[in-house]
N, C-alpha and C positions, 0 to 999 in steps of 0.2 A: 746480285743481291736484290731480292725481292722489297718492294715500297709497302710498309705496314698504312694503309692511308687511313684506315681509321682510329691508327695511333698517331697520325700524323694532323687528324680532321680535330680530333681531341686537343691538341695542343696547340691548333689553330684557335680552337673557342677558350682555350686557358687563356692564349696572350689577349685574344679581342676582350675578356672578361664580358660575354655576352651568351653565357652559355645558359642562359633562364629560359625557363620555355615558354615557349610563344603559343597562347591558345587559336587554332587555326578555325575558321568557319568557312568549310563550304557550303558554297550557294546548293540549297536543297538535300544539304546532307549530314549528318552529325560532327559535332566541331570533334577534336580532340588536336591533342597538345604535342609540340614540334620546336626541338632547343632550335635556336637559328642567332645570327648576327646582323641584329639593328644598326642602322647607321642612318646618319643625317648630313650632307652635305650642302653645299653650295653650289649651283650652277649657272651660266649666263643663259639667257633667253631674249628672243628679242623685245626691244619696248614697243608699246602701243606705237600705231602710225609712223609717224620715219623718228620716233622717240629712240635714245640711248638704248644700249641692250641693258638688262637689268639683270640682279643678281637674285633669287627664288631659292627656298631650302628644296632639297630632294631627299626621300623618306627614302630607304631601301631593307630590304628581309635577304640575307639568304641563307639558306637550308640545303642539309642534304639530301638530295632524293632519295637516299635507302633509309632514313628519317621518316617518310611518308606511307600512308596504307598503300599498301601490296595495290597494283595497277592506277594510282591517282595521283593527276597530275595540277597542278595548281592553273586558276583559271581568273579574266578578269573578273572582277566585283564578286572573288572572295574577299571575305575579311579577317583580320587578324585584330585581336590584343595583342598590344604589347605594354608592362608599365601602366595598366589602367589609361590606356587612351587606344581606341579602334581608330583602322586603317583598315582603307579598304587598296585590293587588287588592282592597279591602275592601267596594267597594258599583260600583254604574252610573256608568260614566264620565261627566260632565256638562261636555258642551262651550258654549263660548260666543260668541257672534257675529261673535269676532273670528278665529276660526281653532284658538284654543288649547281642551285636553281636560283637566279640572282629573279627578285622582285618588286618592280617599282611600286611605291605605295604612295594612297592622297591621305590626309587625314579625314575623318568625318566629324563635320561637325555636328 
């Protein structure tokens, strides 16, 4: 039995209810717009000097890559809207086996 994934990728963005589209900016290039799934978590990092580890939000976008113009591949210090608040591109896109491109974001202020 063959996997429908973009009936599958579909109802991935039903349950996250994150399926608004993300206006994408790349660096030197014209933006256009890319549904993807926001999320915010929390992570430990270490504390200044031999300080406590601390706990930091972490911003993340991912998107599918057949989402994306034909040969473009996401890049640090693009940016994205999401929600009237821009993010920029914070490290190497890191896609995964399944299609989708998980990417860390900072906020700018």
């Amino acid at each position: 039995m063959a996997i429908d994934f973009a009936r599958l990728d579909a109802a991935v963005m039903r349950a996250f209810q994150e399926a608004e589209p993300i206006l994408y900016g790349p660096r030197f290039e014209p933006d256009f717009e890319v549904p993807g799934i926001f999320d915010t978590g929390m992570v430990e990092v270490p504390g200044p000097g031999d300080g406590p580890p601390v706990l930091v939000a972490r911003s993340t976008l991912s998107i599918r890559a057949a989402e994306l113009p034909p040969g473009y591949a996401p890049k640090p210090l693009d940016r994205v809207l999401i929600r009237d608040v821009t993010y920029d591109v914070t490290g190497a896109a890191l896609p995964d086996s399944e299609g989708w491109i998980l990417l860390h974001l900072g906020r700018v202020e």
